[in-house]
C-alpha positions as CSV (number, residue, x, y, z in Angstrom):
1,X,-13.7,-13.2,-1.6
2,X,-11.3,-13.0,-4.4
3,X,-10.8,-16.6,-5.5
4,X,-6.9,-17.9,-7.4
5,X,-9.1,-18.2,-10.7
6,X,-10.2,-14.9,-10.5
7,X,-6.5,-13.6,-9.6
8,X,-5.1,-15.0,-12.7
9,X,-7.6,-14.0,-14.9
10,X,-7.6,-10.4,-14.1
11,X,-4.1,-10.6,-14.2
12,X,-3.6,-12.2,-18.1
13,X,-1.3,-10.1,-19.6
14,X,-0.2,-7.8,-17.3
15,X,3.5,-7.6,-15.8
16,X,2.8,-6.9,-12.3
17,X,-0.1,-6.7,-9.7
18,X,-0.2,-3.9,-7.3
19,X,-1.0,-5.0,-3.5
20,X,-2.8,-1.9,-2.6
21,X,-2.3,-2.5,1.2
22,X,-4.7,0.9,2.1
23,X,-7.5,-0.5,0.2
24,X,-7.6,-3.8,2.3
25,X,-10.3,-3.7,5.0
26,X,-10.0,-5.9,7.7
27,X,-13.7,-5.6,9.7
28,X,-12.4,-8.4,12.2
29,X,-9.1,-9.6,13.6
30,X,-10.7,-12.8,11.9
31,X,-11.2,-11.5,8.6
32,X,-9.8,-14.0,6.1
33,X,-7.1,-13.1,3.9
34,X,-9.2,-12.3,0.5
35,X,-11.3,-9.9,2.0
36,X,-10.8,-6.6,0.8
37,X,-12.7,-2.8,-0.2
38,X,-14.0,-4.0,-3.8
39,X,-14.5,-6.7,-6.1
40,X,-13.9,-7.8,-9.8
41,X,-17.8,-6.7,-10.6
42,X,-17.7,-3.7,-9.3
43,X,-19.7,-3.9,-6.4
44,X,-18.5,-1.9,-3.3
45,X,-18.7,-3.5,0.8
46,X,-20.6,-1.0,3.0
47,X,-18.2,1.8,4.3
48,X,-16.8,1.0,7.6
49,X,-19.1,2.8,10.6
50,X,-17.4,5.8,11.7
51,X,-17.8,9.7,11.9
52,X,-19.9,11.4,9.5
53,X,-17.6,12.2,6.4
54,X,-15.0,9.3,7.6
55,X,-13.9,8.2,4.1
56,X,-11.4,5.8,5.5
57,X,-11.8,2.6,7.7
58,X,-9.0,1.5,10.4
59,X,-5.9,0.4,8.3
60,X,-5.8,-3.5,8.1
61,X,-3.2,-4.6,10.6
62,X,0.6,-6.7,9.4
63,X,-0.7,-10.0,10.2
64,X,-4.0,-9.2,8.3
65,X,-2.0,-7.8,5.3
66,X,1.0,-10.2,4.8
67,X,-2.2,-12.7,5.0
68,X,-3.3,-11.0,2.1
69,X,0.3,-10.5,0.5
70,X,0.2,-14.8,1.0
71,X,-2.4,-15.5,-0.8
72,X,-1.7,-13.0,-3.8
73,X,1.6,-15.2,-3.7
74,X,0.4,-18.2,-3.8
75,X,-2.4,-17.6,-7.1
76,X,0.2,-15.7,-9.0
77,X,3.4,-16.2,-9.7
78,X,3.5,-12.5,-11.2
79,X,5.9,-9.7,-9.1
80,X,4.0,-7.6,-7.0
81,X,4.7,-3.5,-6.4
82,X,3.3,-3.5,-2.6
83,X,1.8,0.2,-2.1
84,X,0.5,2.3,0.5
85,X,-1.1,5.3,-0.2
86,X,-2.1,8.4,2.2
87,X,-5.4,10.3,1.5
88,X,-3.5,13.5,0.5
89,X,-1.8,11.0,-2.5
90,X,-5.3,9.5,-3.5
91,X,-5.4,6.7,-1.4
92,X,-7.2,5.2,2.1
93,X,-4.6,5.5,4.8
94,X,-5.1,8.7,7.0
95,X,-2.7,11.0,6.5
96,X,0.1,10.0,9.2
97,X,2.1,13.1,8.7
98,X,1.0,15.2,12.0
99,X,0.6,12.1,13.6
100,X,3.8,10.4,15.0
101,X,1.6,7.3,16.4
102,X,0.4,7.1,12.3
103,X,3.2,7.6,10.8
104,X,4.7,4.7,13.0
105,X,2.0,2.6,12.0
106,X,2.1,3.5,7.9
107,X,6.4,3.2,7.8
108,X,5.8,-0.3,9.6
109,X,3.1,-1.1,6.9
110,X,6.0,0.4,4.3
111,X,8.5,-2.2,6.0
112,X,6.6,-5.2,6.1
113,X,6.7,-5.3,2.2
114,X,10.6,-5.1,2.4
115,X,10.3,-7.9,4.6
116,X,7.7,-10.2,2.9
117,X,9.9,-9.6,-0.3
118,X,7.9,-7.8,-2.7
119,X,9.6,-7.4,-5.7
120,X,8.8,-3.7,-5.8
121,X,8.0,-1.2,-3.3
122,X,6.1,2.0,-3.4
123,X,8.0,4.9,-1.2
124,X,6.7,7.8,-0.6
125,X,9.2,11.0,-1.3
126,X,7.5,12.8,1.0
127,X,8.3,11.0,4.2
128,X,11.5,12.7,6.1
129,X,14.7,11.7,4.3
130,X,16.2,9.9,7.7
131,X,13.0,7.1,7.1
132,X,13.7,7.4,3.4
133,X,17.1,5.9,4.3
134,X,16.3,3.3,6.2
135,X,13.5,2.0,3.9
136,X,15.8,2.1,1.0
137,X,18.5,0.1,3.4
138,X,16.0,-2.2,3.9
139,X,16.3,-3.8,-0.1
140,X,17.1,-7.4,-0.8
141,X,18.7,-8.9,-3.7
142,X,14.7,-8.8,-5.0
143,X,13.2,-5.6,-3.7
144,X,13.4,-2.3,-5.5
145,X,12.2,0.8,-4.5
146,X,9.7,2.7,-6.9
147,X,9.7,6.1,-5.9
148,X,6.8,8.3,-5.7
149,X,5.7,11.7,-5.2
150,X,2.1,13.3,-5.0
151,X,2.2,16.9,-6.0
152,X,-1.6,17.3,-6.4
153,X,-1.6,20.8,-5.4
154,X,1.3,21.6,-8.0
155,X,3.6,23.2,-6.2
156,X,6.5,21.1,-7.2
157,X,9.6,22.5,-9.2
158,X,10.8,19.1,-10.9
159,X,14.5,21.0,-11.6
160,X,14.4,22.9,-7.6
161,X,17.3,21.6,-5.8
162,X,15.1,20.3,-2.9
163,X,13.5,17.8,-5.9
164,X,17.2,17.3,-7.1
165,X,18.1,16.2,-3.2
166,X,15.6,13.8,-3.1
């Protein structure tokens, strides 16, 4: 468990902390709120069962993660950039793209950090434009949008229109 003390003392000097909702594992519906993939030592859980080659465990569920987002709150009085992050963009959270069902449930993980009021959230650019929209609509007076594009394979043209558009 990741104790206040330990919060604040990894987080001496730095500006903001980054809520990295896809590394969150939640192995029960009980799991308490501090529970997560690593710790400040180093030392990894055991991987979550699954299929051979399964390098991801089910994502953590809202109540599980604005849990989390809560506690981060309350030992820090530091903004937080609340991000979720796909495999294809380095991250934990199976790529939802050819999966309507998944990419229901990562744009309502996207969402909830609108609505708990993180000060900054992480959007992905490559989400269709008409989610986009209504993710950006969904700023308060406190929440900006940090916007984000993985082009691992490098396929990108930073000065195409289609990058322009976005």
């Amino acid at each position: 468990s990741v104790s206040g003390e330990t919060i604040r003392k990894v987080a001496e000097g730095v500006d903001v902390i980054e809520l990295r909702v896809d590394t969150l594992v939640q192995s029960r519906p009980d799991t308490p709120p501090d529970s997560r993939r690593g710790s400040p030592d180093g030392h990894l859980d055991p991987p979550a069962s699954g299929s051979a080659g399964e390098h991801h465990s089910r994502p953590p569920s809202p109540q599980f993660v604005a849990l989390c987002f809560g506690h981060l709150r309350r030992c820090s009085p530091l903004p937080v950039l609340y991000t979720v992050r796909t495999t294809t963009q380095g991250g934990s959270f199976p790529d939802p793209y050819d999966n309507p069902e998944l990419l229901a449930e990562y744009v309502a993980l996207l969402e909830l950090g609108f609505k708990l009021g993180a000060e900054y959230v992480d959007v992905e650019l490559g989400l269709p434009d008409e989610t986009i929209a209504r993710l950006v609509a969904m700023r308060g007076a406190a929440t900006q949008c940090v916007v984000a594009d993985h082009d691992r394979a490098g396929k990108w043209s930073w000065d195409s229109q289609h990058v322009l558009d976005k």
